[in-house]
C-alpha positions as CSV (number, residue, x, y, z in Angstrom):
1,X,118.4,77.5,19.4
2,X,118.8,73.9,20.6
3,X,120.6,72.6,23.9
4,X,123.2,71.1,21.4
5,X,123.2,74.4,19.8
6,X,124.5,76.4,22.7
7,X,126.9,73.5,23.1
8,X,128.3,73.8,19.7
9,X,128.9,77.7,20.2
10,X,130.8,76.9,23.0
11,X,132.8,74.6,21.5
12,X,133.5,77.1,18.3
13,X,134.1,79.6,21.0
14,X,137.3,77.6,22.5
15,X,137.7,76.2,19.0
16,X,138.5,79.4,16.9
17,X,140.8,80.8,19.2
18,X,143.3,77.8,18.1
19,X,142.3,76.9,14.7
20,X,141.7,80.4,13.2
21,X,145.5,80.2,11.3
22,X,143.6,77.9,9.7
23,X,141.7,80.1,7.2
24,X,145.3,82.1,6.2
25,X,144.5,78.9,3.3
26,X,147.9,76.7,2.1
27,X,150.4,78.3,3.9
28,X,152.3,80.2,0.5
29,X,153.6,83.3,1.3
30,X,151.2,85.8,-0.3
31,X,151.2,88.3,-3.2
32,X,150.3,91.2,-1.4
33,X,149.8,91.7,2.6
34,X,145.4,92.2,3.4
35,X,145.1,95.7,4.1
36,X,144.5,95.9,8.1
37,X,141.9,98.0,9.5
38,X,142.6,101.8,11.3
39,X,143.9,101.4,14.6
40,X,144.0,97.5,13.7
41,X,145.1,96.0,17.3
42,X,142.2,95.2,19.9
43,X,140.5,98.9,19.0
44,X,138.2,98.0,21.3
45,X,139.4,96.8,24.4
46,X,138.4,92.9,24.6
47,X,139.2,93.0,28.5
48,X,136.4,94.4,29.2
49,X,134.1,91.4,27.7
50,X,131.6,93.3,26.2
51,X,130.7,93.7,22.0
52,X,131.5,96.8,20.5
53,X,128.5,97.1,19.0
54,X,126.2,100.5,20.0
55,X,123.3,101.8,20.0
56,X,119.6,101.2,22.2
57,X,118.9,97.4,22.3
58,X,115.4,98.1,23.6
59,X,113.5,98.2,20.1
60,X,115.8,95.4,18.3
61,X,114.8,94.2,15.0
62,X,115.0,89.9,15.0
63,X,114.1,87.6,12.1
64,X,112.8,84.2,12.4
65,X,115.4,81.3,12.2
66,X,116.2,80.7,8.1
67,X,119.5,79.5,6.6
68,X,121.7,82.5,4.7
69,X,122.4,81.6,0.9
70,X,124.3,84.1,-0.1
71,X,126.7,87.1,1.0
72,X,127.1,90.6,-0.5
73,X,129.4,93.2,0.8
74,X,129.5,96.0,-1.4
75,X,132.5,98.0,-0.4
76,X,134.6,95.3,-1.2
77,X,133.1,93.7,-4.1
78,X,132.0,90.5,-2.3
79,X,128.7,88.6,-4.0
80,X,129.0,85.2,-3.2
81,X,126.9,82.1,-2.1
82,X,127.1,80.5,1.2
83,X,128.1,76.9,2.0
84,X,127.4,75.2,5.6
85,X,130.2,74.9,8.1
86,X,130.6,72.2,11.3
87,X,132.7,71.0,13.5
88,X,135.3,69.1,12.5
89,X,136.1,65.5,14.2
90,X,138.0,66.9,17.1
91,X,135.5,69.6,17.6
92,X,137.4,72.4,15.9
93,X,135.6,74.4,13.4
94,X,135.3,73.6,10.0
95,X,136.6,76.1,7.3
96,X,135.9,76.4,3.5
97,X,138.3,74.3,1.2
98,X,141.4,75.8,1.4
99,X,142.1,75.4,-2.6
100,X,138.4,77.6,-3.2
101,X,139.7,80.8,-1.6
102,X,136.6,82.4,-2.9
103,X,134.0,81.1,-0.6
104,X,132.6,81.7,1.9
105,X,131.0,79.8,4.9
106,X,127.9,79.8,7.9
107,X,128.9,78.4,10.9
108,X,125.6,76.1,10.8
109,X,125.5,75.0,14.4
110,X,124.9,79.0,15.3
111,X,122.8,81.5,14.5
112,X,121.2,82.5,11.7
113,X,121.6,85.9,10.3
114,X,118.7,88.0,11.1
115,X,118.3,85.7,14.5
116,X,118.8,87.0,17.8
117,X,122.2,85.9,18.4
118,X,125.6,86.3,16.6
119,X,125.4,84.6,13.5
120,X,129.6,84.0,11.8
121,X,130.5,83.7,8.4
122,X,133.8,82.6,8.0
123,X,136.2,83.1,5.0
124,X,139.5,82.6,3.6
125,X,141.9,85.6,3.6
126,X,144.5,84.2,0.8
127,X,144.6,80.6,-0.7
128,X,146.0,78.0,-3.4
129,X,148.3,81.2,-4.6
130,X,145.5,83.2,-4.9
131,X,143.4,86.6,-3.0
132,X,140.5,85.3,-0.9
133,X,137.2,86.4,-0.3
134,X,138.0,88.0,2.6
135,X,141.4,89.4,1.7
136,X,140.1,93.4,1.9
137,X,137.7,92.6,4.5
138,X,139.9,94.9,6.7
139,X,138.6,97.8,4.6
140,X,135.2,97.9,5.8
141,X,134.3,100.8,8.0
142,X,131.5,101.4,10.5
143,X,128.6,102.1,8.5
144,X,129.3,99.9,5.6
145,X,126.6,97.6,5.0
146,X,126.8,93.6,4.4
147,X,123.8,91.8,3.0
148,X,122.4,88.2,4.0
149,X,119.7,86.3,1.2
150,X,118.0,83.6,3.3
151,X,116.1,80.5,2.2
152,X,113.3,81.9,3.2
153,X,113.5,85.1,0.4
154,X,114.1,87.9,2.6
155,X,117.2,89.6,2.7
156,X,119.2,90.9,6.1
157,X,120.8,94.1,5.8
158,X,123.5,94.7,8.5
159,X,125.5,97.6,9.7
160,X,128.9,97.5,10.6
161,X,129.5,98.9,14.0
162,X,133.1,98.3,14.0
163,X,136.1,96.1,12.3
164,X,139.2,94.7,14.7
165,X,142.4,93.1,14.4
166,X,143.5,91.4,17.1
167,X,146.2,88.5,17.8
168,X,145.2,85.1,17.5
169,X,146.4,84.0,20.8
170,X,144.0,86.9,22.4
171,X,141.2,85.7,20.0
172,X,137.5,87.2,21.8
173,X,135.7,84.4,21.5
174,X,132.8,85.4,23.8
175,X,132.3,88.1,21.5
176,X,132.2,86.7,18.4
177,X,130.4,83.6,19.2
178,X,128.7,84.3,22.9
179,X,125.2,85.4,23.1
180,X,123.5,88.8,22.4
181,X,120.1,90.2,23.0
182,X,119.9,91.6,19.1
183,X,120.8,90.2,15.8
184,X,124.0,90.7,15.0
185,X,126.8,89.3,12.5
186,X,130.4,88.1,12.7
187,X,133.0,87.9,9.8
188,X,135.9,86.6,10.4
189,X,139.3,85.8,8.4
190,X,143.0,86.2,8.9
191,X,145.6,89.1,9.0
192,X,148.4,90.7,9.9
193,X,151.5,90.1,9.8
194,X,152.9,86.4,7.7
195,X,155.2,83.9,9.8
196,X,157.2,82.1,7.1
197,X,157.7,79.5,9.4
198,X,154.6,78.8,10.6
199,X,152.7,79.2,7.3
200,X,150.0,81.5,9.1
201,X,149.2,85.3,9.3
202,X,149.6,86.1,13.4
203,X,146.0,87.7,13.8
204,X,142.3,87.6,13.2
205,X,140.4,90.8,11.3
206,X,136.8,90.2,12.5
207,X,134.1,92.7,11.5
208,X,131.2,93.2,14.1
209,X,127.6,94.2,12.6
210,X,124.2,94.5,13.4
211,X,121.1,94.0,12.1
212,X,119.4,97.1,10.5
């Protein structure tokens, strides 16, 4: 990871907490609410600043750096390709188009999956009138698995350790984008509750794995 890598975590970090009403896509009231995780609000105490991943970090498996191409997520039917996302001009972070609900995104300026660090994928929850890619994320369960194809051919199998929903103005950025000493992977998208007035759900669901 490059000096200007670190930088642009930190910047996602701060970024996410404010844009993340983002990915809730055009702002029409949904068909149907995205099903919220058990025991949905802040499950697993963000005060105290630490992931809630387990397990011994002593024997870690880590992958060299190589781009992700593609996402699979089983339990919720989720096989699709990965496009690259940045920062957008005022340093906020960039989403998938929000009239292609269906795709899903890297944040490029991070981690790759497999690398030691917490690589995030990023996806809409609802969109142009129409379910997202992430809408059932909230559905995953610890032990669930979520696949990564890199360009280099191999394949990174993760393990969900845990799946949250917490409010966007208590967003835990150091733990989705701050560092870690094992691979792990982020996937983030929107939920809870709709403001009508706003246009936005009022939470995140963000889904915490680790590298198997």
């Amino acid at each position: 990871m490059t000096g200007s890598g670190h930088r642009a975590l930190g910047l996602a970090a701060a970024a996410l907490t404010v844009t993340g009403a983002v990915l809730v896509g055009t702002g029409v009231l949904p068909p149907a609410t995205p099903p919220a995780p058990p025991q949905a609000v802040e499950a697993s105490h963000p005060s105290r600043g630490r992931t809630p991943e387990t397990g011994s970090r002593s024997a870690a498996p880590v992958l060299p750096r190589s781009e992700p191409r593609r996402l699979d997520v089983p339990r919720i039917g989720v096989h699709v390709p990965l496009s690259r996302l940045g920062l957008n001009a005022d340093g906020t972070v960039q989403v998938p188009p929000v009239d292609r609900p269906e795709q899903a995104g890297w944040y490029a300026r991070g981690y790759t999956p497999g690398e030691r660090g917490a690589a995030v994928i990023l996806g809409h929850v609802d969109g142009d009138g129409r379910r997202g890619v992430f809408h059932d994320l909230g559905r995953l369960r610890r032990g669930d698995t979520v696949s990564v194809t890199r360009a280099d051919g191999s394949v990174a199998t993760f393990v969900v350790q845990s799946v949250e929903q917490v409010p966007k103005s208590r967003f835990p950025s150091q733990r989705v984008y701050g560092p870690l000493d094992h691979a792990g992977l982020r996937l983030v998208t929107c939920g809870g509750g709709f403001d009508r007035q706003t246009g936005h759900y009022r939470d995140n669901v963000i889904v915490y794995a680790r590298l198997a």
